[in-house]
N, C-alpha and C positions, 0 to 999 in steps of 0.2 A: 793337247788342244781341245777345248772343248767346242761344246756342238752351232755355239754360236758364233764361234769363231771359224766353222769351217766353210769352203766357199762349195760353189754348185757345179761339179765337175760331170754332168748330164749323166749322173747315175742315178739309182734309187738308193735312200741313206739306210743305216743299218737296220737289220729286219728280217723275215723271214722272206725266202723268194729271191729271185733274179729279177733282173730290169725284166728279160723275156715272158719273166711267169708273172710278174705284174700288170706286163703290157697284155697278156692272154686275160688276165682279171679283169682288166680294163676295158675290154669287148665284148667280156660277158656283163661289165655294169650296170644299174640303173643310171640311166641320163640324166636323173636327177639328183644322184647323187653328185656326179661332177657338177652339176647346175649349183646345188647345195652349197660342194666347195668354193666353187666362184663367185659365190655370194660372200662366202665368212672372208675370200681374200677382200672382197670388195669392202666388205664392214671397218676392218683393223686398217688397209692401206691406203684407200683412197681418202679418204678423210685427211690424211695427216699429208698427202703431195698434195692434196687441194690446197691445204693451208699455207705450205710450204710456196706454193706458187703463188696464191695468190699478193700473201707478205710481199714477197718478191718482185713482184706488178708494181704494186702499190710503192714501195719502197722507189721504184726506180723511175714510175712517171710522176711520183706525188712533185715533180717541182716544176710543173705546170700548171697546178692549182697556187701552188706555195707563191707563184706568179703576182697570184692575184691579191695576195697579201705582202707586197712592199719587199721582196724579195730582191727585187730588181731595185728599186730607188735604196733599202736597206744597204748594199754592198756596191751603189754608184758604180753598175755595170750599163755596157749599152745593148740594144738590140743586139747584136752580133755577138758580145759576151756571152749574154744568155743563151743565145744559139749552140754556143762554143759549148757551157756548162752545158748543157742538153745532151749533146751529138760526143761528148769528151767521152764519158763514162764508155760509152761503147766500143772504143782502143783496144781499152784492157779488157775488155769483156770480151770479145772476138777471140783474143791470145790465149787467152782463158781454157777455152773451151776445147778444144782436143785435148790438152794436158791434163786437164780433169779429168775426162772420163777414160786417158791411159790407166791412171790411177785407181777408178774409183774402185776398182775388183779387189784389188790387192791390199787398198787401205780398210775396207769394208766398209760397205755404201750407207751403213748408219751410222760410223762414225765420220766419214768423209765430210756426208752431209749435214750432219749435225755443227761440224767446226766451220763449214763455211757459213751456214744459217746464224749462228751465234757472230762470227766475226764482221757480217753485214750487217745485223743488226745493233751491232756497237757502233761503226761508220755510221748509218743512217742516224743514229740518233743523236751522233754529237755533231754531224750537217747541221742541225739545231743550234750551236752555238759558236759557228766558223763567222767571222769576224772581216772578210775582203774576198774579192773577186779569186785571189791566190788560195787562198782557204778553203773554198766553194770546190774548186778545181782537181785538188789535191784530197777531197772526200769525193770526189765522183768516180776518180780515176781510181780511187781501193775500193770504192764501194763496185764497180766494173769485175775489179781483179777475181775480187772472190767471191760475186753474183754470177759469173758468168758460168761455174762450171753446174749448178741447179740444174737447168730445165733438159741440156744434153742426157743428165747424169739420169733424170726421171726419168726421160725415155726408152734407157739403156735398161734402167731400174726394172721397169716394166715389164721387159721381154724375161726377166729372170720367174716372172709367176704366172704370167698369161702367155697365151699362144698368139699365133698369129691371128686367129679368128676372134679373139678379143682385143684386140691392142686399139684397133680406133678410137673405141669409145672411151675406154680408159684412158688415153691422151687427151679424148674431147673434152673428159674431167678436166684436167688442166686447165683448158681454155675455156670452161666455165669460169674458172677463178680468176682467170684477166678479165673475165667479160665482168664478176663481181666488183673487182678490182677497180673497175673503170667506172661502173655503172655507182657505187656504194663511196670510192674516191672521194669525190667532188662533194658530196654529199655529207662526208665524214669531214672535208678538209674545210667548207662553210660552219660545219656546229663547232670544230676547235679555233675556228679563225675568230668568234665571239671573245676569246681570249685576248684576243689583240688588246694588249696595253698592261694586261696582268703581270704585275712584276717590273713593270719597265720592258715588256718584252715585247717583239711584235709577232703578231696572230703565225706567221709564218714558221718561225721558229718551234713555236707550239706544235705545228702541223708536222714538222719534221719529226721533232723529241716522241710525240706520243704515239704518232706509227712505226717509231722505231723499236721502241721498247718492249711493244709484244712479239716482235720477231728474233728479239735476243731469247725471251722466252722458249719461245717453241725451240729455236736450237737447242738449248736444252734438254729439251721433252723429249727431240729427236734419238738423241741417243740412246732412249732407254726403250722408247715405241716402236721405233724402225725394224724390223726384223729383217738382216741378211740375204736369205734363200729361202726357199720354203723348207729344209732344214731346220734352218736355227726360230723360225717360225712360233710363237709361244702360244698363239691361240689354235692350232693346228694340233689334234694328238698323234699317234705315232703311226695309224693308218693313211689318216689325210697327207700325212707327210708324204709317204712313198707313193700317194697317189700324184701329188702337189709335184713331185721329181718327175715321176714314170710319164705322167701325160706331156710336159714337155720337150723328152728325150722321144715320144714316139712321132714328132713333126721332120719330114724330110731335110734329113743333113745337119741335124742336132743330134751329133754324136759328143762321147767324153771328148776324145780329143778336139773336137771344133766347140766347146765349151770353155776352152785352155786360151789360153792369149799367146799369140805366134805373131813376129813380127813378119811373117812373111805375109800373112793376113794383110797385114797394115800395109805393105809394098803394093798389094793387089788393090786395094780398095784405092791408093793415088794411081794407078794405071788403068781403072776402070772408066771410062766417059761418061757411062750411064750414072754416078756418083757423082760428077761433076756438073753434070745438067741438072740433077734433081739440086745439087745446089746452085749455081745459077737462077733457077726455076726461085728458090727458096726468096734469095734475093730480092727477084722482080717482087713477090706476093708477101714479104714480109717490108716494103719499101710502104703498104697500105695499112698494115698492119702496127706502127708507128707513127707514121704519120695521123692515120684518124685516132690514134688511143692518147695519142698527145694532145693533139688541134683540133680533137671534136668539140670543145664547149667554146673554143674559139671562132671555130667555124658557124655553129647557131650563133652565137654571137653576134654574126656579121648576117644570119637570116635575122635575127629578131632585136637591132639593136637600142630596143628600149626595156628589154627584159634585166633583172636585176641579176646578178649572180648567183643565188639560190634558183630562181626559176631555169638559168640555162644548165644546173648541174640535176634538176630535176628531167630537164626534158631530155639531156643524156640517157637518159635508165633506160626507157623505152627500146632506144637502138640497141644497146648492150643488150639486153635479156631479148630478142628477138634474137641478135644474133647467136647468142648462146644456147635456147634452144631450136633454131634451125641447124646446128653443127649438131647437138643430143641427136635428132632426128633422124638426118644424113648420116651420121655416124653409125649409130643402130642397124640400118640398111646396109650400108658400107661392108659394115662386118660379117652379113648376115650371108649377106650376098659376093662377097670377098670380092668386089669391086670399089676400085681406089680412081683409077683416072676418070672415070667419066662424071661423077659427083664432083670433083675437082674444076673439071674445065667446065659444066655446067653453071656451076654456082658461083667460078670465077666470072662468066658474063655476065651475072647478074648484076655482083658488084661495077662492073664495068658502065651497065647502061645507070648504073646509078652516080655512077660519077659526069656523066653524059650528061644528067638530072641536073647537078650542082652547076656546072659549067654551061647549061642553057640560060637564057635571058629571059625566066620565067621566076614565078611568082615564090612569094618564100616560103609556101603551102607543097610546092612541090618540090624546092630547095632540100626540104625537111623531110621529103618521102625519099629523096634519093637519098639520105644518109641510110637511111632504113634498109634502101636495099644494097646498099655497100658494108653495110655488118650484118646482113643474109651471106653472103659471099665471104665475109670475112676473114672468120673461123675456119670454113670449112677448108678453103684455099688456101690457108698459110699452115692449120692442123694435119689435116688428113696427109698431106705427101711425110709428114713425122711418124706416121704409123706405116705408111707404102716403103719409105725407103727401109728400114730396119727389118720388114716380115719379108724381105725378099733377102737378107742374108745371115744366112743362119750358121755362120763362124760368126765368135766374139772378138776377135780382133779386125775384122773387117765390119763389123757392125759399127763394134765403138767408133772405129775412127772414121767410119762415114756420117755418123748421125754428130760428131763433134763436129765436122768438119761441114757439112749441112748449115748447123747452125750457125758457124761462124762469119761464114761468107753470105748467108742472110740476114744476119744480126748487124753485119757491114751500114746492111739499108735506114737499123738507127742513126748511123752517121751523116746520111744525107738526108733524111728527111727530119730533121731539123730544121733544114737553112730551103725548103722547098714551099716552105709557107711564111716567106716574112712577110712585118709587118705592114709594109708599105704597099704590097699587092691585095692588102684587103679592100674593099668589104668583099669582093667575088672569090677573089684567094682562085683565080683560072691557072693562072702557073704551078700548083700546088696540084691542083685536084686534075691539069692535063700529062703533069708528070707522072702520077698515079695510076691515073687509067692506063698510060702508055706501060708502064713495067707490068701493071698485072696482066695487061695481051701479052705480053711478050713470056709471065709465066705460063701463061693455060699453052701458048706453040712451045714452048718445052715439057709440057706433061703431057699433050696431045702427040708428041715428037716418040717420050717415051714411053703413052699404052702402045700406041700401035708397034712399035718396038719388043716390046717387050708381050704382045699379044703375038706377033710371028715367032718369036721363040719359042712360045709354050706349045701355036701349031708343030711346028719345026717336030720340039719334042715329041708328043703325042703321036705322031708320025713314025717315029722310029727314024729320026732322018739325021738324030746327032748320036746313033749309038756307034758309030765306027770311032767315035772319038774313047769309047773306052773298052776296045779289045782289047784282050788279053787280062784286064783288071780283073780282082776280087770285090764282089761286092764292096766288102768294108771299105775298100781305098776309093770304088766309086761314090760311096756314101759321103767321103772327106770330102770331096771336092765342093761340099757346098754347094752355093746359087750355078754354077759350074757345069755340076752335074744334071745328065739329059735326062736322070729322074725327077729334079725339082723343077715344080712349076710357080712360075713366079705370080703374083698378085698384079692384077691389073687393075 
């Protein structure tokens, strides 16, 4: 077996020294050398799940712009159709997503993700040249199947080279590249739509083929870029390495064995409530998070509609890049400060009064500021509880299958917010934007449900008031019990 083949079983890789005598090295460090190393992980891996994400964005809301290029009249679909095309992919994509990242350990997560990057990006690209409503259908529901297991599988990715005290930000990464994706889209999907007639083809198609075809690329790429573990790791030398293992095995309840995939893990993590509310939760706030990345140029639209279609995929960017660095921001504090819910329900009312904005019977000047502050909220609301649920369990059978399961039953909220802005409720689109507002209240009292939950535990702990639960144990076995154990505290 070689080194890049081998997985991360929370030890340190071969070398001089014990996990122990590393972890003693590691106390006596320079901070800036870990600084250092967090930096080079940041150089070689974010880069390449940025890309990977954002492809992925773009690939799957580009037929919202492709709209505007005959898309619809092209395949003699109706209002409802397109809804259907929209809200379809999302099926498979949902089913997708715990199977995947069962997987993604054991297939190795750069070749995993490389075969799905490549096989999505064949799909999107011949959606370019599908011929009937039946055709359109039948590339949404593959392009689903094997899009869906990406953004789980990144976040799982994640926890294999950062700690808990990094993870927000580097997920925010991700949602930078939706916010690109969305912001840079409409933008990209206007200068190919110029196309329109070249060849006999219309502009739409265009828009499909040519944002497909960089993303078969990078699948490619992936397999050779992705590094594994910080083991198999190529730009790390053979110190960085055992440091890259050792600092992640010394976080509460990251032990070898809770590194190992145990299906008993996965029994715990569906018996858990708190798993099920943070999905839940995911649901309400990812119900806005589709809806506006879809119907945002729709929506100015119906504020400004004497504007051309370049001017309303211009005036998109604004909102995008606000929202994406207000998430960098909150993110950065979040981590620093290793608080998750109250940045969460904070920034979700924001977005709330700004949906409040859209559905007042006011001017299209403040129409226009409340989109702004509903992708202030955006990010931060539907991002940050992806890096909360994951740092508070630290078994990998119980991680993976709460953050697949997370997303699946928030991904759900593709499926309805599709059909929550038709056409016939424009130009105010109040049914759309009151459905909205109502799910994201309904996430901030499930995250607000589970800090202060999950704030009485850590009292609890700190206390001394859950150590009867583990008389008689040895350390080591108190240490397995994970999120469990009356030593871990969990992230609020």
């Amino acid at each position: 077996m070689t080194d890049s083949e081998k997985q991360y079983d929370g030890t340190v890789p071969n070398g001089p020294g014990t996990t122990d005598e590393i972890g003693r090295q590691m106390d006596a460090a320079d901070p800036a050398y870990e600084a250092k190393l967090v930096r080079k992980l940041d150089l070689f891996i974010i880069p390449v799940v940025m890309l990977l994400y954002l492809f992925s964005f773009l690939d799957r809301v580009n037929i919202g712009n492709a709209r505007l290029y005959d898309l619809q009249e092209d395949l003699n679909m109706s209002d409802s159709q397109f809804q259907t095309a929209v809200s379809i992919l999302f099926v498979t994509y949902i089913l997708s997503e715990v199977p995947s990242n069962l997987v993604l350990k054991k297939l190795r997560p750069s070749r995993w993700i490389a075969f799905i990057t490549t096989a999505w990006g064949i799909i999107a690209t011949l959606t370019g040249i599908v011929q009937s409503y039946g055709g359109l259908i039948a590339c949404r529901l593959l392009l689903g199947a094997v899009e869906g297991g990406l953004f789980p599988g990144m976040a799982v990715y994640l926890t294999f080279f950062y700690t808990k005290r990094e993870l927000a930000l580097r997920i925010g990464y991700l949602f930078v590249s939706a916010a690109l994706a969305g912001a840079c889209g409409g933008l990209l999907a206007y200068a190919i739509g110029h196309m329109d007639g070249v060849a006999g083809l219309s502009g739409w198609r265009y828009i499909m083929i040519l944002e497909g075809i960089p993303t078969f690329i990078l699948g490619i790429a992936t397999w050779f870029v992705l590094p594994d573990t910080p083991e198999s790791s190529y730009f790390l030398n053979d110190e960085e390495k055992m440091f890259a293992a050792a600092r992640l095995k010394r976080q509460t309840g990251y032990t070898k064995k809770a590194a190992e995939f145990h299906w008993s893990d996965v029994r715990k993590c569906f018996k858990d409530w708190r798993v099920w509310l943070f999905c839940f939760a995911q649901f309400g706030s990812d119900t806005m998070l589709y809806g506006f990345s879809t119907f945002l140029p729709t929506i100015i639209k119906a504020i400004n509609p004497t504007a051309s279609s370049a001017t309303i995929q211009v005036l998109t960017i604004p909102c995008y890049a606000l929202g994406a660095i207000t998430y960098l921001i909150v993110a950065r504090f979040s981590d620093k400060q290793q608080k998750r819910g109250l940045y969460t329900i904070g920034l979700g009312v924001v977005s709330i009064v700004g949906y409040a904005m859209l559905i007042s019977p006011a001017s299209s000047g403040v129409h226009y500021a409340g989109c702004f502050l509903v992708a202030m909220g955006l990010y931060v609301c539907v991002g940050l509880p992806l890096a909360w649920l994951p740092t508070n369990l630290p078994r990998y059978g119980k991680r993976t299958t709460a953050t697949g399961l997370q997303l699946s039953i928030g991904n759900c909220a593709g499926i309805m917010s599709a059909f929550i802005y038709p056409t016939e409720s424009g130009p105010r689109y109040i049914k759309g934007h009151a459905i909205t507002m109502a799910m994201v209240g309904f996430a901030i009292i499930c995250y607000a449900i589970l800090w202060f939950t999950l704030s009485r535990i850590n009292s609890r702990r700190k206390k001394g008031e859950e150590e009867h639960l583990v008389e008689g144990m040895s350390e080591d076995d108190v240490a397995e019990m994970g999120d469990e154990s009356p030593r871990f505290r969990y992230t609020v």
